[in-house]
N, C-alpha and C positions, 0 to 999 in steps of 0.2 A: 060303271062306265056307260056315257051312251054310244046309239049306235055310231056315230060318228066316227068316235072317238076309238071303239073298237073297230071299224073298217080302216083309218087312219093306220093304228098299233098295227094291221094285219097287213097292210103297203108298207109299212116301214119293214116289219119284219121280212116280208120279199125282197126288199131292196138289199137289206144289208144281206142276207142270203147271196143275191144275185154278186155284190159289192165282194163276198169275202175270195171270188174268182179274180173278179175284174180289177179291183185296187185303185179306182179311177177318183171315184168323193168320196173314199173310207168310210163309208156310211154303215159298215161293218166293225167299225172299229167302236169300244163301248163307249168313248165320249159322247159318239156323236148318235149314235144309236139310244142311249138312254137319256140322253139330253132329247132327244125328238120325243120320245114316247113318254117323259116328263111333261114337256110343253102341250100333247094334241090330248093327257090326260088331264091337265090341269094341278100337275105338279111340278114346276122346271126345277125346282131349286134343288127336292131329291132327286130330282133325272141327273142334273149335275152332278152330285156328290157323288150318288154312286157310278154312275159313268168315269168320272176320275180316278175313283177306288180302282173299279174293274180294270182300268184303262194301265194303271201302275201293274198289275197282277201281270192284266195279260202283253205288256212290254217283255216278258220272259219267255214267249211262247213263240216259237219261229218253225217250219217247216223246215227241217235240212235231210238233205239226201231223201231219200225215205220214209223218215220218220213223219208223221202228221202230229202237227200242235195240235192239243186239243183246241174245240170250236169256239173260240172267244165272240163270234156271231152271234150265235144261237145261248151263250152263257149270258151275252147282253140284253139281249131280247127278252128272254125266258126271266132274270131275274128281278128287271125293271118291270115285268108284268105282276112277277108274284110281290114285288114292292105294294104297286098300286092294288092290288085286289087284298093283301094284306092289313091296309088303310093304315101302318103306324108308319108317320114321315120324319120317324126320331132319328136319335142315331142307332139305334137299339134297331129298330125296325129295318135300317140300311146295311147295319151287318148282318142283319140276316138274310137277308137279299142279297148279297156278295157271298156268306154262306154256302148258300143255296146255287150259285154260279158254277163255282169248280166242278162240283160231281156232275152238274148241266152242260158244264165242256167237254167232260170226258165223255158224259151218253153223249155229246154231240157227235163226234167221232165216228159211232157207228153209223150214222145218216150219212156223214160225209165219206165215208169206204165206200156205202150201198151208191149212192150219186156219182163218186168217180169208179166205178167197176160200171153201171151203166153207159156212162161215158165211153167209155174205151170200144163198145158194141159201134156208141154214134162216132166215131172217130173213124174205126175199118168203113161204117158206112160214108164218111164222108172223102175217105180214101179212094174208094170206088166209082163214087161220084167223080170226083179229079179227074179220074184215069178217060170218063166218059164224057170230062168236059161240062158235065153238068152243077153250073154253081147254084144255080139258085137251089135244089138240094142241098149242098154245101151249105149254103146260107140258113134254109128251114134246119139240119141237123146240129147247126151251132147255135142257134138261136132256141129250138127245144132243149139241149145241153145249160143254157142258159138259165131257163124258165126250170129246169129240175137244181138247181144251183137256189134262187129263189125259194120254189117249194120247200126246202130243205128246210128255212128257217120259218117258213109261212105257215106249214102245215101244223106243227108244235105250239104255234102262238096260239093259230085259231083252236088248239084243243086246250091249249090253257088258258085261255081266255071262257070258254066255255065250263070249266069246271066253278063250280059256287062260288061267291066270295067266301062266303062263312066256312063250306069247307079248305078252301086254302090257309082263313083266319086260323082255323081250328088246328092243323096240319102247325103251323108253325107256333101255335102257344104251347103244342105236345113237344115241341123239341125241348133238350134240357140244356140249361146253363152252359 
């Protein structure tokens, strides 16, 4: 990948981070997520398929009550990276990449506990703030809440973006049938 294209991946992946709070452009959501990081890779066509793959999986996955869906963010993100560093754009290579998704939703999960248990510190602070009339605290503590919403899915990118191509190659021709 060039730089570009990995600073790009590394903005989308913040985005859709930031998106899987906000709900505003679904840019969290894995059509639109693996379709982007197809196109700024120079793959659109597998950014598509699997983004749609993903996209069916994770129609199942909803928050209720309590419960947290696993991170369908971070399973888009994460697996359209190890798509393209992987280099097969078959269908072979797409399932493995969707494969490779689910157990990346479920580690998602614990990034998003540790971000929303942070949260809850910036929320009494921003409570406080209220009580003293001071918003623009208010504003900076929603707005850091935000940008740790983001890091969530940015931080994982940029370290698998960083791991080898060949060892990722190598990692997924070890998997068996």
């Amino acid at each position: 990948m060039s730089v570009i294209a990995i600073v790009l991946v590394v903005i989308i992946a913040f985005f859709a981070g930031m998106e899987g709070i906000l709900d505003e452009f679904q840019i969290h959501q894995p059509l639109v997520s693996a379709t982007l990081i197809g196109l700024v890779t120079g793959h659109l066509t597998a950014g598509i398929i699997l983004g749609g793959t993903l996209q069916m999986i994770g129609l199942g996955w909803a928050n209720i009550g309590a419960a947290v869906a696993p991170d369908v963010a971070l399973a888009s993100v994460a697996s359209s990276i190890i798509m393209v560093k992987g280099g097969d754009f078959s269908s072979t290579g797409i399932s493995v990449a969707v494969a490779s998704a689910i157990p990346l939703a479920v580690a998602g999960l614990f990034l998003t506990m540790l971000v929303r248990t942070v949260a809850v510190g910036l929320t009494h602070g921003a409570d406080a703030a209220a009580k003293e009339g001071k918003i623009g605290t208010i504003e900076r503590l929603h707005l850091f809440a935000l940008v740790l919403q983001g890091l969530r899915i940015a931080v994982p990118a940029a370290i698998l973006i960083a791991v080898p191509a060949a060892a990722v190659r190598a990692a997924l021709t070890s998997m068996p049938e």
